[in-house]
N, C-alpha and C positions, 0 to 999 in steps of 0.2 A: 285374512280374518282370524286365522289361528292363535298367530301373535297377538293377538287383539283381546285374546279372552283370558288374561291373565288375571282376571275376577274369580275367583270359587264360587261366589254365590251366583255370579250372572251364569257362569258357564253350568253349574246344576238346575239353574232357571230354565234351562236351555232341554234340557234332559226332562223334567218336569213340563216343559210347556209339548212337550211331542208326545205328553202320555206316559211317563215312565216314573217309576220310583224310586227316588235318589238314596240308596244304602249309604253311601259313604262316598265323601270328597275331600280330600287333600294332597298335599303337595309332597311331591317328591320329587329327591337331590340321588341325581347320579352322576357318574362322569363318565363323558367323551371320549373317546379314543380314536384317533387313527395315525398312520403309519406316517403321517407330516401335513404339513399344510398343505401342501400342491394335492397330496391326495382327497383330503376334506373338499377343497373348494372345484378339484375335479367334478369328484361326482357331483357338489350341486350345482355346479355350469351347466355338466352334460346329461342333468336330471331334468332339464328345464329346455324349453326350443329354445333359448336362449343361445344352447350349447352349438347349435347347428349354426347358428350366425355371427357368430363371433368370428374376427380374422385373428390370427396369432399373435401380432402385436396389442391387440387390446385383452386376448387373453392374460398376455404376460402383464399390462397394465393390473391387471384384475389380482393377479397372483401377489405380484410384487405389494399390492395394498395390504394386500389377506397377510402375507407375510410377517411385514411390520405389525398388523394391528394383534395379529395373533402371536408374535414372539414372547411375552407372558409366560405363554401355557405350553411354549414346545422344550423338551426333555432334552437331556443331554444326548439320548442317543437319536435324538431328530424326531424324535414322535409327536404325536401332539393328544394331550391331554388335557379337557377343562369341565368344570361344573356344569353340570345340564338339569335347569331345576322346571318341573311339569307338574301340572296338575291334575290326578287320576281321579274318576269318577266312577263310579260302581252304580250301575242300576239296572233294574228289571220290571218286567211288564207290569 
């Protein structure tokens, strides 16, 4: 559902509809960092019970996708860096 609220106005509806007062909503651009791909897609495997059931060759399935899709954004010295754009909401009772 997180992914899903890429609205501002729906996502401040949101904060408004539970009783709260919407100060300020907008979007913000940061960037990504980690130490390479296999470590990004580590921790969100093994963030998830996902991470428990996987056998290693489907791991390495997994990695090897991530890899390619994300070779864009990986640095010369192997790191991996890309655009992470969210949208912050500020409110109060």
């Amino acid at each position: 559902m997180i992914a899903a609220l890429g609205d501002r106005d729906h996502l401040a509806g949101l904060f408004t509809g539970a009783g709260l007062t919407v100060t300020a909503a907008g979007r913000e651009v940061g960037e990504s960092r980690f130490p390479s791909v296999d470590a990004l897609v580590t921790v969100e495997i093994d963030s998830t019970p996902l991470g428990g059931r996987l056998d290693d060759p489907a791991r390495g399935r997994i990695l090897a996708g991530c890899r390619d899709a994300l070779a864009p954004w990986v640095t010369a010295d192997g790191s991996l860096r890309f655009p992470f754009e969210c949208i912050v909401v500020t409110a109060a009772p």
